[in-house]
Each structure stands twice: as structure tokens, then as C-alpha cells.
TIFIVO-494255 format. One record per atom (N, C-alpha, C, O): residue number from 1; atom name; x, z, y negated. Coordinates in nm, 2 decimals. Each point is the difference from the previous one (the first is absolute). Layout:
BEGIN
SITE;NUM;CA;X;Z;Y
...
This chain:
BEGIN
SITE;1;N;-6.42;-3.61;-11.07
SITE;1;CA;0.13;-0.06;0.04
SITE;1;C;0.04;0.05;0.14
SITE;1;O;-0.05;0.11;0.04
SITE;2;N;0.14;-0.19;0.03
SITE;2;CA;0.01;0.01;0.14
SITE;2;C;0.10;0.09;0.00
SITE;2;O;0.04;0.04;-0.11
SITE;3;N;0.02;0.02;0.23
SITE;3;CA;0.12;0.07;-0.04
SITE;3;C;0.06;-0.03;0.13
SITE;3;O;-0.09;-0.01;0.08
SITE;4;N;0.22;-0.02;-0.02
SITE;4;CA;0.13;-0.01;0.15
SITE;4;C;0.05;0.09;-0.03
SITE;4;O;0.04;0.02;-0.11
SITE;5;N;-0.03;0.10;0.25
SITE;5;CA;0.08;0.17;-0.03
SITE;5;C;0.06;-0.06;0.15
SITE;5;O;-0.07;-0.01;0.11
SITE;6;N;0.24;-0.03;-0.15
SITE;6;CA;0.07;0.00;0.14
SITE;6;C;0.07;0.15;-0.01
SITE;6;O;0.02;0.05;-0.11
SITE;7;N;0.01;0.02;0.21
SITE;7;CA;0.03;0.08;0.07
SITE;7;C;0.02;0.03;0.16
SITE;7;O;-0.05;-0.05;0.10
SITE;8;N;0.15;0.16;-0.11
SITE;8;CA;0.07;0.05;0.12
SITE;8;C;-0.06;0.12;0.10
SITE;8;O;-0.04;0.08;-0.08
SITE;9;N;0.02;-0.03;0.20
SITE;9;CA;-0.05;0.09;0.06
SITE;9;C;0.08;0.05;0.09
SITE;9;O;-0.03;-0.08;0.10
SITE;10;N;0.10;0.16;-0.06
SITE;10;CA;0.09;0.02;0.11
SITE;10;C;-0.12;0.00;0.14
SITE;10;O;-0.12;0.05;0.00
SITE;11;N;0.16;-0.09;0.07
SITE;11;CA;-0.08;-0.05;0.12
SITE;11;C;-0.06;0.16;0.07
SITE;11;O;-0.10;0.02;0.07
SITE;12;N;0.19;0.08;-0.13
SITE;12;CA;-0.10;0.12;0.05
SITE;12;C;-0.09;0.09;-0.04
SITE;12;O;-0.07;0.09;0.05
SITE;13;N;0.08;-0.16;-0.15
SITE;13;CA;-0.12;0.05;-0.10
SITE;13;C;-0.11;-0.09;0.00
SITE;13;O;-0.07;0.00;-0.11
SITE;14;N;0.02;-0.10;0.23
SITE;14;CA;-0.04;-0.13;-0.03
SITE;14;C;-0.06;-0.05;0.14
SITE;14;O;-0.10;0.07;0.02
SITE;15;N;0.13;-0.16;0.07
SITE;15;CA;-0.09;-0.07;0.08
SITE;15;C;0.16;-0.02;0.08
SITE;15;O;0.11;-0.01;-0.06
SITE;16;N;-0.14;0.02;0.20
SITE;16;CA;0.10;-0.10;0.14
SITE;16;C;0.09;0.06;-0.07
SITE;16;O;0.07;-0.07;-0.08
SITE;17;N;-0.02;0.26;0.08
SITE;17;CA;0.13;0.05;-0.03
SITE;17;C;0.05;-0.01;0.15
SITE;17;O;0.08;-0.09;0.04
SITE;18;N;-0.13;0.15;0.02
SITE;18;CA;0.11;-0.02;0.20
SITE;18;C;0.02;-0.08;0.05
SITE;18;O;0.07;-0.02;0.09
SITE;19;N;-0.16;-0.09;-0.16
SITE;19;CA;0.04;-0.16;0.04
SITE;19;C;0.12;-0.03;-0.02
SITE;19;O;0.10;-0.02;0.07
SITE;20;N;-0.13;0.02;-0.20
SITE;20;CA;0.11;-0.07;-0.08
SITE;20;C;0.16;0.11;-0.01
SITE;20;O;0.09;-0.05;-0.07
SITE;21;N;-0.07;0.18;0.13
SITE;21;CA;0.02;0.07;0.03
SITE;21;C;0.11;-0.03;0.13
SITE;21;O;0.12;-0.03;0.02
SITE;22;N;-0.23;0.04;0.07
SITE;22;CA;0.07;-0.03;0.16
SITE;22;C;0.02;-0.16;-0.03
SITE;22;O;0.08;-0.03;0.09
SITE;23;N;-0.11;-0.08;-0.16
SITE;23;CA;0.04;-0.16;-0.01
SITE;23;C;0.06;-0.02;-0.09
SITE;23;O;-0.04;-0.11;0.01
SITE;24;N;0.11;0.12;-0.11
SITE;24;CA;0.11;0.00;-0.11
SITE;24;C;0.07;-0.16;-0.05
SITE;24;O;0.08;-0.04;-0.09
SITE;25;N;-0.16;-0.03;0.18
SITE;25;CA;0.07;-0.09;0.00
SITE;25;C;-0.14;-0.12;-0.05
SITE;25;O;0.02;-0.11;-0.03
SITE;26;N;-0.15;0.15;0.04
SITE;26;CA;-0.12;-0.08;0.02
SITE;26;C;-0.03;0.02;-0.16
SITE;26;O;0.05;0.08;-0.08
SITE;27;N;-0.12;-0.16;0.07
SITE;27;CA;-0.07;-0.08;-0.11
SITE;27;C;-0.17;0.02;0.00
SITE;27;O;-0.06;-0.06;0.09
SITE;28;N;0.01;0.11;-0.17
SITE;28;CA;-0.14;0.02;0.01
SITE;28;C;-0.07;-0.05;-0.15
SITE;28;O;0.02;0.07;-0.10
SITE;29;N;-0.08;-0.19;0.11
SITE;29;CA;-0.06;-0.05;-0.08
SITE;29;C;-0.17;-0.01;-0.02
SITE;29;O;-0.04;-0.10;0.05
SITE;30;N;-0.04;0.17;-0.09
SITE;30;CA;-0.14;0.00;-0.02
SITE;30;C;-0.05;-0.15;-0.06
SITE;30;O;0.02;-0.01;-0.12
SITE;31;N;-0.10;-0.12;0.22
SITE;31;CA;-0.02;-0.09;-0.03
SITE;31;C;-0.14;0.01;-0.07
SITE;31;O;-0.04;-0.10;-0.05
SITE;32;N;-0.03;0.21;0.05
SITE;32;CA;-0.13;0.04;-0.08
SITE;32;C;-0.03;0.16;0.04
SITE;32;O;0.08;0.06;0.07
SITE;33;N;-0.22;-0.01;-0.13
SITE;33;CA;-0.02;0.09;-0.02
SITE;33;C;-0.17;0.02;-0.02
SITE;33;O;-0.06;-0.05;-0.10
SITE;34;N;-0.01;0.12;0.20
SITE;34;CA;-0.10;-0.02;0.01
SITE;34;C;-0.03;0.18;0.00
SITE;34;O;0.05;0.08;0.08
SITE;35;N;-0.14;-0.07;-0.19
SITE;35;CA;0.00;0.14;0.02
SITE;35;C;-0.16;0.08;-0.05
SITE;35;O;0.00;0.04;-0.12
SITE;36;N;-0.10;-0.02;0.19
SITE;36;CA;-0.15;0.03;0.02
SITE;36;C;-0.02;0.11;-0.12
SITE;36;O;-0.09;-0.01;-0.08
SITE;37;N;0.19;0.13;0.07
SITE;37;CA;0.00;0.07;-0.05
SITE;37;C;0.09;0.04;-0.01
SITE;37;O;0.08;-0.04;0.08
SITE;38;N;-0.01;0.18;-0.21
SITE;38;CA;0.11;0.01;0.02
SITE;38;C;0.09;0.06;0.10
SITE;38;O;0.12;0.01;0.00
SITE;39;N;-0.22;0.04;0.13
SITE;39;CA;0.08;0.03;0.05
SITE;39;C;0.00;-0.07;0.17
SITE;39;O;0.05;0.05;0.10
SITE;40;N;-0.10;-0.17;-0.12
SITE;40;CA;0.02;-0.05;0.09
SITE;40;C;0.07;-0.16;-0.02
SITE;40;O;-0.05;-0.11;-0.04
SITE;41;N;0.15;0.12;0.08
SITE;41;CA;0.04;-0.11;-0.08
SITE;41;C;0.08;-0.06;0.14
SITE;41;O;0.06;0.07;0.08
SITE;42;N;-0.05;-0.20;-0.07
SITE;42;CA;0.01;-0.10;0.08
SITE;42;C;0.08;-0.14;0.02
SITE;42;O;-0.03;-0.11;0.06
SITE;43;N;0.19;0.16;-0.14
SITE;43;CA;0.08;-0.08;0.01
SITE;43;C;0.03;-0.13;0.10
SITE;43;O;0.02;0.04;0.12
SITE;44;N;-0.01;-0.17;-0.15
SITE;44;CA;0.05;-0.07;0.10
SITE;44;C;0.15;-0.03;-0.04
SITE;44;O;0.03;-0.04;-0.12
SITE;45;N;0.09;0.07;0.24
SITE;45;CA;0.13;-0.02;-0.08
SITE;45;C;0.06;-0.09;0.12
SITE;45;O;-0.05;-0.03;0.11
SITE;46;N;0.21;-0.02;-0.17
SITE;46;CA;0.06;-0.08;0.09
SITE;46;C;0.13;0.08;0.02
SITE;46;O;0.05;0.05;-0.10
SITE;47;N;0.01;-0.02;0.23
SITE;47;CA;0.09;0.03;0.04
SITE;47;C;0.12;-0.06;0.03
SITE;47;O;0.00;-0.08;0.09
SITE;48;N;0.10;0.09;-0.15
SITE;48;CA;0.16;-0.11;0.07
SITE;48;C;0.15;0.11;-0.01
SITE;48;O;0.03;0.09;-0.07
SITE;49;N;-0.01;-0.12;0.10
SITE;49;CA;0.15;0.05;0.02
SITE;49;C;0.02;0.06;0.17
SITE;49;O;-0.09;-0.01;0.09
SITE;50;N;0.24;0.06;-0.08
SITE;50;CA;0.08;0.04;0.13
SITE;50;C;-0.14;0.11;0.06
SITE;50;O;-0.08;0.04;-0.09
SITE;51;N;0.06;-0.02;0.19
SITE;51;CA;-0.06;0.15;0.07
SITE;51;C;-0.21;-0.06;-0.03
SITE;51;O;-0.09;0.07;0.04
SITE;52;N;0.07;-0.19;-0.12
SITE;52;CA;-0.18;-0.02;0.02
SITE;52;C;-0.02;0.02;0.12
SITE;52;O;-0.08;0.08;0.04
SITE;53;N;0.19;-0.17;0.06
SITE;53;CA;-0.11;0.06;0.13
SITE;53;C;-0.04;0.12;0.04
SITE;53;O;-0.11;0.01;0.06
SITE;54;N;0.18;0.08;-0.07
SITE;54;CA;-0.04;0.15;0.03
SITE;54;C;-0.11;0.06;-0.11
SITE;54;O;-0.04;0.11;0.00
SITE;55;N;0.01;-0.20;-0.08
SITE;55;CA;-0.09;0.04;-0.13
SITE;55;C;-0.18;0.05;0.02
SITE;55;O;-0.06;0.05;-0.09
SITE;56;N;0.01;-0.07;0.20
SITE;56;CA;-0.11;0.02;0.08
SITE;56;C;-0.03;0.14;0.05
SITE;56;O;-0.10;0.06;-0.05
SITE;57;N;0.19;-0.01;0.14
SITE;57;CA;0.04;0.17;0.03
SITE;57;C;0.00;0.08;-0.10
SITE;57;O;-0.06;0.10;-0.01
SITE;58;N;0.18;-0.17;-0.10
SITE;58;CA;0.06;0.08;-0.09
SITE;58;C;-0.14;0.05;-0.10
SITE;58;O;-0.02;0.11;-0.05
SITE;59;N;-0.06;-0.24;0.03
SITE;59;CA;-0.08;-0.02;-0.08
SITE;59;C;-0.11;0.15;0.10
SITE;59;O;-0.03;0.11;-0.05
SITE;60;N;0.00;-0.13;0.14
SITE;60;CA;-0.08;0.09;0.07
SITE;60;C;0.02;0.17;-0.03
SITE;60;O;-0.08;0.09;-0.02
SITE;61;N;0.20;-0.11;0.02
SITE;61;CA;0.06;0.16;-0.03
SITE;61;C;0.01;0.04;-0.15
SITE;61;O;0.02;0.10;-0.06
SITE;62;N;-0.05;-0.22;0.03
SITE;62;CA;0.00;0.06;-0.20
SITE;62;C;-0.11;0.04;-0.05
SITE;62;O;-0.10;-0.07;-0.01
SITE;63;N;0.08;0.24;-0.06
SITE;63;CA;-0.11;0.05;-0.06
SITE;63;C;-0.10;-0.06;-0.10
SITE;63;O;-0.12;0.01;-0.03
SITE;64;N;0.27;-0.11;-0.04
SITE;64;CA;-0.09;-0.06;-0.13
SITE;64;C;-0.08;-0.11;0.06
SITE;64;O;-0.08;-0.06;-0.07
SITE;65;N;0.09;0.03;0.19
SITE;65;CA;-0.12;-0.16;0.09
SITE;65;C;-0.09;0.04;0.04
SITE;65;O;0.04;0.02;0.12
SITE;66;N;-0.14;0.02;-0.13
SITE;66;CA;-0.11;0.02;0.08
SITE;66;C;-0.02;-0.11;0.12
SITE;66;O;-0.02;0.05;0.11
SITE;67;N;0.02;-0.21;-0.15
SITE;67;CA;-0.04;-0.06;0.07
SITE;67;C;0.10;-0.17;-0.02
SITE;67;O;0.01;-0.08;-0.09
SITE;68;N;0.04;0.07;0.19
SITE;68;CA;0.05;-0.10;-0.02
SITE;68;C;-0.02;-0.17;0.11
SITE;68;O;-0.04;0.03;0.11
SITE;69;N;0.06;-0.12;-0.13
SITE;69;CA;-0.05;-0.16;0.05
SITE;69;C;0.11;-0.09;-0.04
SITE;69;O;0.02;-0.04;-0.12
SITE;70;N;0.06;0.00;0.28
SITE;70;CA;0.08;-0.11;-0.06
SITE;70;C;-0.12;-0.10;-0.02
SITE;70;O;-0.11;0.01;0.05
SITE;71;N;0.13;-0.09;-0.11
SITE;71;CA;-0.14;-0.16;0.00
SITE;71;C;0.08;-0.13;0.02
SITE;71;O;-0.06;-0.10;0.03
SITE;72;N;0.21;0.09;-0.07
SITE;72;CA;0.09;-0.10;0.03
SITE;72;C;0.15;0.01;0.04
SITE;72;O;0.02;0.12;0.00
SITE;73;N;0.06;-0.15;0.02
SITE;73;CA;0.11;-0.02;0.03
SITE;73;C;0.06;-0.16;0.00
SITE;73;O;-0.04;-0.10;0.06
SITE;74;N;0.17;0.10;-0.19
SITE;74;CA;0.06;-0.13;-0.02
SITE;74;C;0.16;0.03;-0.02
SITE;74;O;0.04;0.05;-0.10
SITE;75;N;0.03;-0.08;0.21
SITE;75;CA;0.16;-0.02;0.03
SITE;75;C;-0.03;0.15;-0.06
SITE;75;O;-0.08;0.07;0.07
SITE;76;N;0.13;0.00;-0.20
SITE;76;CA;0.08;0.15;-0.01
SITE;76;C;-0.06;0.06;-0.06
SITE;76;O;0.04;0.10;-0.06
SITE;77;N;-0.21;-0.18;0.05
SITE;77;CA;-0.07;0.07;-0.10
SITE;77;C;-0.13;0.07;0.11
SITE;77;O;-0.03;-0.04;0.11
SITE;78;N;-0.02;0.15;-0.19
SITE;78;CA;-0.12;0.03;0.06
SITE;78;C;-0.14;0.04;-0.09
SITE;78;O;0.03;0.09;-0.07
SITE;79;N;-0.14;-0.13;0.06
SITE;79;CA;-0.11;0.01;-0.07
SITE;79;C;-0.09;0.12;0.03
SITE;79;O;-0.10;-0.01;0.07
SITE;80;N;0.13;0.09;-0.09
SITE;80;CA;-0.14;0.14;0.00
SITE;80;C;-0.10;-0.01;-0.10
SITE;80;O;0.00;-0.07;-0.10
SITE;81;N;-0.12;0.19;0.18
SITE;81;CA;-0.08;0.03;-0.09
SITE;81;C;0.00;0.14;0.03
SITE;81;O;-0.02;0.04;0.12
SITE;82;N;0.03;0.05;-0.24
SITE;82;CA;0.00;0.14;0.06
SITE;82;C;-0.11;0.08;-0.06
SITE;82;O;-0.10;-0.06;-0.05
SITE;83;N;0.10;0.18;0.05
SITE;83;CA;-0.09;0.08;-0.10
SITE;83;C;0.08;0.14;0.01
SITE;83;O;0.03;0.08;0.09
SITE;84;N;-0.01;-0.10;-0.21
SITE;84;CA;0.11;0.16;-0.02
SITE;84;C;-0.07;0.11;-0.05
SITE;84;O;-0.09;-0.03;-0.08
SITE;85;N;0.12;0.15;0.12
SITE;85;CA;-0.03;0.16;-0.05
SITE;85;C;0.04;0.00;-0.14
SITE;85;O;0.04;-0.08;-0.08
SITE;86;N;-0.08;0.22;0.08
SITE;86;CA;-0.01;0.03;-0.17
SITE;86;C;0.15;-0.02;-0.06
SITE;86;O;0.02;0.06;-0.10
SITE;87;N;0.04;-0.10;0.14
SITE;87;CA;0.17;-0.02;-0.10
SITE;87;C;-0.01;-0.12;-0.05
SITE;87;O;0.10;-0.05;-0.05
SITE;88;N;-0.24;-0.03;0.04
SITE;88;CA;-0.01;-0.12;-0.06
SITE;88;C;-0.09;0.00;-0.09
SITE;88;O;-0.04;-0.10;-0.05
SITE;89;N;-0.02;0.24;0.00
SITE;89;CA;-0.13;-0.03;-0.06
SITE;89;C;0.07;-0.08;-0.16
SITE;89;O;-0.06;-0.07;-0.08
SITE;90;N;0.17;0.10;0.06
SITE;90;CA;0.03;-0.09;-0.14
SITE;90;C;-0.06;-0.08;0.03
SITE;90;O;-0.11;0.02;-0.06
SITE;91;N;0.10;-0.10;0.12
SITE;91;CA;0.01;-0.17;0.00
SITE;91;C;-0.15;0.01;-0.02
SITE;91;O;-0.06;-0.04;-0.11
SITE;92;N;-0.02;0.08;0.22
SITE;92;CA;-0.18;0.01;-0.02
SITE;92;C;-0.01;0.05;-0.10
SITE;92;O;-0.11;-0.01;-0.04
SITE;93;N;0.20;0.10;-0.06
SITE;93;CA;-0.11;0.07;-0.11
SITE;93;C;0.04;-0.11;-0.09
SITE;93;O;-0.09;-0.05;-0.07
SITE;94;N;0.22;0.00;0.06
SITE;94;CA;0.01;-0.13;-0.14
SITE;94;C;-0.07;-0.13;0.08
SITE;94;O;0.03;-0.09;-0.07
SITE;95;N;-0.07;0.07;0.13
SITE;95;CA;-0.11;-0.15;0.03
SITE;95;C;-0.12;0.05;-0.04
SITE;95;O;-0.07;-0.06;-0.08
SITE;96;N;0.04;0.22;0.13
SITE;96;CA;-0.15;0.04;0.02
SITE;96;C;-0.06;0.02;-0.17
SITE;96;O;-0.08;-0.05;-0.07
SITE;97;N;0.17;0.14;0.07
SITE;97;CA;-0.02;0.08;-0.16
SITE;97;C;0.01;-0.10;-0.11
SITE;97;O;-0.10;-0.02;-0.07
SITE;98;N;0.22;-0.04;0.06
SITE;98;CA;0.02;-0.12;-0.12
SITE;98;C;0.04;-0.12;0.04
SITE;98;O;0.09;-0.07;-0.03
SITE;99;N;-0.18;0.05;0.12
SITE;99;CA;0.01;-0.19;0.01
SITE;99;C;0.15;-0.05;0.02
SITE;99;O;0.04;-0.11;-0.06
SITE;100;N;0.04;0.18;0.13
SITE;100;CA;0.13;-0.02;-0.01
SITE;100;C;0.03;-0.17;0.16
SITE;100;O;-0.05;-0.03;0.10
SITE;101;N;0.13;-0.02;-0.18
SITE;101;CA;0.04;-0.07;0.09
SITE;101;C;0.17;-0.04;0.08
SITE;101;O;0.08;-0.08;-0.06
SITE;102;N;-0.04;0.14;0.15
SITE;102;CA;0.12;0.02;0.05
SITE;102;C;0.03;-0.17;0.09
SITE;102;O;-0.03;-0.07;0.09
SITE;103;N;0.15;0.08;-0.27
SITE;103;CA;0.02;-0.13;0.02
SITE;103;C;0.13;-0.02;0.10
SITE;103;O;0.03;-0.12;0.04
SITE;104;N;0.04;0.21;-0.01
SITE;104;CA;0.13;0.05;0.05
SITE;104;C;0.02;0.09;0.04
SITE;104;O;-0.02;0.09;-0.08
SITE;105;N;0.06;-0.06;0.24
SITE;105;CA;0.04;0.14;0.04
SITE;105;C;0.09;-0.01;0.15
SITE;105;O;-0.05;-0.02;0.11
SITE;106;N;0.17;0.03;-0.13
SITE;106;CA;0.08;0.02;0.06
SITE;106;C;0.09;0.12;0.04
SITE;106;O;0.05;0.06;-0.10
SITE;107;N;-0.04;-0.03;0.21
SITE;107;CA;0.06;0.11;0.06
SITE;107;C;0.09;-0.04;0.06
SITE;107;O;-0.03;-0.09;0.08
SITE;108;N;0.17;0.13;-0.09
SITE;108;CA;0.15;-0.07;0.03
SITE;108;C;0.09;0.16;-0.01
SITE;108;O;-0.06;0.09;-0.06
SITE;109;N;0.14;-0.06;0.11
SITE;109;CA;0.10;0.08;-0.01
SITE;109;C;-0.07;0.17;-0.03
SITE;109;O;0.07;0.08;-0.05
SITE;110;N;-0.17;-0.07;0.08
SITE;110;CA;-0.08;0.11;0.02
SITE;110;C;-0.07;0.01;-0.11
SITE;110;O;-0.06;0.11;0.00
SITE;111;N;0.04;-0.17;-0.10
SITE;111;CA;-0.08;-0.03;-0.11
SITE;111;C;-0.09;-0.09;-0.04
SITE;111;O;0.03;-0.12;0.01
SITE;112;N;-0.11;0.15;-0.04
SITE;112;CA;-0.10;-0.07;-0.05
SITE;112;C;0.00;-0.08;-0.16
SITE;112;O;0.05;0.08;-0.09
SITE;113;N;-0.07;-0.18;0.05
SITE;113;CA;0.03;-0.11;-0.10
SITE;113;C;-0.14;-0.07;-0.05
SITE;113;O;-0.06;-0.10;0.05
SITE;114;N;0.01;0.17;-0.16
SITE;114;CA;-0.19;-0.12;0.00
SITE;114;C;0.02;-0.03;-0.10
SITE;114;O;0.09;0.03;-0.07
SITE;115;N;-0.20;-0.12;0.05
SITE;115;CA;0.00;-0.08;-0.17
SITE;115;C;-0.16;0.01;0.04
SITE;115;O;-0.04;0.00;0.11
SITE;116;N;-0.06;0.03;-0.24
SITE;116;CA;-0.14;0.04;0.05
SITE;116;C;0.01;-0.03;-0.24
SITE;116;O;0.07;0.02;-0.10
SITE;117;N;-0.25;-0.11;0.19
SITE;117;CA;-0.04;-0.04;-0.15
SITE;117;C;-0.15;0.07;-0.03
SITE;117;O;-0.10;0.02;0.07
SITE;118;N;0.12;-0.01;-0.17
SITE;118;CA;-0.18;0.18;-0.04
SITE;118;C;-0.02;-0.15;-0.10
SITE;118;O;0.08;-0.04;-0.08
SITE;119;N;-0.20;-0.03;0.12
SITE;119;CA;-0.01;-0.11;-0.10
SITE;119;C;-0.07;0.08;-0.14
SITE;119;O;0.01;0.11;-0.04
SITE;120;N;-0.10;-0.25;0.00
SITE;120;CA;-0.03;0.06;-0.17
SITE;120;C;-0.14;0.12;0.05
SITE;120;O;-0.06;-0.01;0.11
SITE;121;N;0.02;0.12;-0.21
SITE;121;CA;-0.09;0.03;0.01
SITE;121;C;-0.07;0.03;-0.10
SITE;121;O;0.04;0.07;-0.10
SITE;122;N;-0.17;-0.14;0.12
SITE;122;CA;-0.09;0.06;-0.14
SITE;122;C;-0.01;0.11;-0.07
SITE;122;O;0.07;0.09;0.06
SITE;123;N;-0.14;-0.05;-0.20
SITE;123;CA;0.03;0.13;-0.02
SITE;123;C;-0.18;0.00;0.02
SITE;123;O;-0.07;-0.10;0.01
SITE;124;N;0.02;0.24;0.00
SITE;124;CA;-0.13;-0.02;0.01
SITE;124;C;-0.05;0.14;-0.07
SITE;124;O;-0.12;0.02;-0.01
């Protein structure tokens, strides 16, 4: 049987805490989640709210980004692809470890917000 575990993360315990820190006002949405292993994991997210444009710098100066790519820009939105440090291995160890699929994850008001589905697994 499948199981949906939504849950909360305070953004500093988690991924883009100085981002979302020094931008208070931005919106950080993970539009997928691509991740080799658990600890390399490869979010692509959308950006919107007051202060995105400065979100590039900001994004440079944050420990949790290793690497970050705008790839689009539309009116107040912005499309990255990043690759974050170890404050994200949750996310690689529930894709990697249990087939987890992150069906929701939003970062708003310095918190983080996911809905992630562990589908059925055999017994063996």
C-alpha cells in the first residue's frame, strides 16, 4: 500500500535558509527533483515574489546551493536548476532509498511545506 506523509521543515534546518532569509517575501517552488544519489540531488524550482531579481547573488552566497542556473525568465517568475549541499540529503535519501516521489514542496515564509508519496512495496 502507498503511503502521502505531508509535512513541515523550518527552512533552517533544510535547503535556501539565507535565501529565503535575506528574501522574505519570495516563493520557492521545486517543479521536479532529480537526484543520482542521496546525496546529490538536483532540484529544478520556480521562483516569484518581491526581491527574485536579486535571487541570483543571493542564491551564490547561500551554503545550502552548490550550484545554481537561471534557464528561464517569465514577467515575475524565474526557472532554476540548482544542486544543493548536504542540507538536502532528505529529499535524495527518500527518492534514493524508498522510491519516494515529491509531489509538493514549497518554501514560503522561511519554511518549507512537501507532500512526497513512498508508493506500494513488495514484501520479499
Amino acid at each position: 500500500m502507498s503511503s502521502i506523509a505531508e509535512f513541515s521543515i523550518p527552512a533552517d534546518e533544510f535547503a535556501l535558509r539565507e535565501t529565503l532569509e535575506r528574501l522574505p517575501e519570495i516563493a520557492i517552488e521545486i517543479d521536479r527533483v532529480v537526484a543520482h544519489n542521496a546525496t546529490h540531488v538536483l532540484p529544478f524550482v520556480w521562483a516569484s515574489g518581491e526581491g527574485s531579481e536579486d535571487l541570483p547573488a543571493i542564491l551564490d552566497d547561500d551554503p545550502s546551493v552548490e550550484k545554481s542556473e537561471r534557464l528561464a525568465e517569465y514577467e515575475n517568475e524565474q526557472f532554476y536548476r540548482m544542486e544543493w549541499a548536504d542540507e538536502a540529503r532528505l529529499i535524495g535519501h527518500m527518492i534514493v532509498q524508498h522510491d519516494a516521489i515529491v509531489q509538493r514542496a514549497i518554501a514560503r515564509n522561511r519554511e518549507w511545506h512537501l507532500r512526497v508519496l513512498f508508493p506500494e512495496r513488495s514484501s520479499q
